[in-house]
C-alpha atoms as one frame of an Amber mdcrd trajectory, in Angstrom:
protein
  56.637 126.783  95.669  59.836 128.620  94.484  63.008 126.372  94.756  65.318
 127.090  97.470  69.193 127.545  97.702  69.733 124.668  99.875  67.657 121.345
  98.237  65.184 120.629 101.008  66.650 123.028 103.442  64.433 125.065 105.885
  66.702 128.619 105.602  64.828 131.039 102.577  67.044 133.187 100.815  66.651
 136.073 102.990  68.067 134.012 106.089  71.326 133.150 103.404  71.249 136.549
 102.792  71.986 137.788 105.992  74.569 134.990 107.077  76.576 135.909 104.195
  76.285 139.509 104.428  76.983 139.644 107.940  79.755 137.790 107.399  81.664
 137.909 104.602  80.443 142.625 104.154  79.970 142.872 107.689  83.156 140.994
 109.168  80.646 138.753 111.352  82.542 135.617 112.569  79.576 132.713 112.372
  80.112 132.040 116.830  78.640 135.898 116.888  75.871 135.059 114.731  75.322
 132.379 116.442  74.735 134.078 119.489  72.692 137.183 118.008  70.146 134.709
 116.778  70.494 132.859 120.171  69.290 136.066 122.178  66.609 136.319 119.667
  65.071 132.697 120.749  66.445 130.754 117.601  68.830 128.306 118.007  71.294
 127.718 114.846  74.448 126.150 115.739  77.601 127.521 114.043  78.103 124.122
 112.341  74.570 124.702 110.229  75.391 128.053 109.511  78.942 127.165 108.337
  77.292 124.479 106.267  74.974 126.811 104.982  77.793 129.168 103.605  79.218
 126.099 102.014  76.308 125.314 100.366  75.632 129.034  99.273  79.455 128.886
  98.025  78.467 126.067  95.735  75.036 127.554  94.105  77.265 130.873  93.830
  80.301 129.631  91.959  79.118 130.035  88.296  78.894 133.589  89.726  82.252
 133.590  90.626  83.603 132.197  87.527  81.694 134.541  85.449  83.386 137.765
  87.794  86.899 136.312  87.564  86.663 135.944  83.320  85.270 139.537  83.806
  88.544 140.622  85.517  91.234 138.565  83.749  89.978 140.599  80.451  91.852
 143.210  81.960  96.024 143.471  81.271  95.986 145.000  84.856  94.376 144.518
  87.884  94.798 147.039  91.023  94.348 145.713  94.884  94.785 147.343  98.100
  96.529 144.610 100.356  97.011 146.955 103.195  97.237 144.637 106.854  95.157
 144.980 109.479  94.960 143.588 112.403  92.608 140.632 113.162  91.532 139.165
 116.791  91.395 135.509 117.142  88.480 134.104 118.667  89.150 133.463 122.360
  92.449 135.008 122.197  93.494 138.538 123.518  95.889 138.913 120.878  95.577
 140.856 117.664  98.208 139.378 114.557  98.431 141.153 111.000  96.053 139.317
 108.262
């Protein structure tokens, strides 16, 4: 049996996959994930899938560590911090992030 991301967890790395994609590419706050898989009959509360991005963070650091010595090679780096504006859950107000 292959090893999984999470040790002795039941999500495969497709399930991960999609969390983190819909989250961190597709702007997907976990409480609407939560509810998509909800209407599909599976119930994962947003505390599981917020530990499961935790635990993803972990396995991916070396990853991370490996990009940023990529990029500080570089003498410059470019960025686009342009605001936009983000809606709080549960409030009707937008604010600049």
């Amino acid at each position: 049996m292959p090893p999984h991301v999470i040790d002795k967890g039941i999500p495969r790395t497709g399930l991960l996959a999609q969390v983190l994609v819909a989250k961190y590419a597709d702007h997907l706050p976990l409480y609407r994930q939560e509810r998509i898989f909800g209407r599909t009959g599976l119930t994962l509360p947003r505390s599981t899938l917020a530990e499961w991005v935790g635990a993803c963070g972990v396995q991916l650091r070396p990853l991370v560590d490996a990009l940023r010595a990529a990029l500080m090679q570089h003498p410059v780096l470019h960025a686009d911090e342009t605001q936009v504006s983000m809606l709080a859950p549960g409030k009707k107000n937008t604010h600049k992030a």
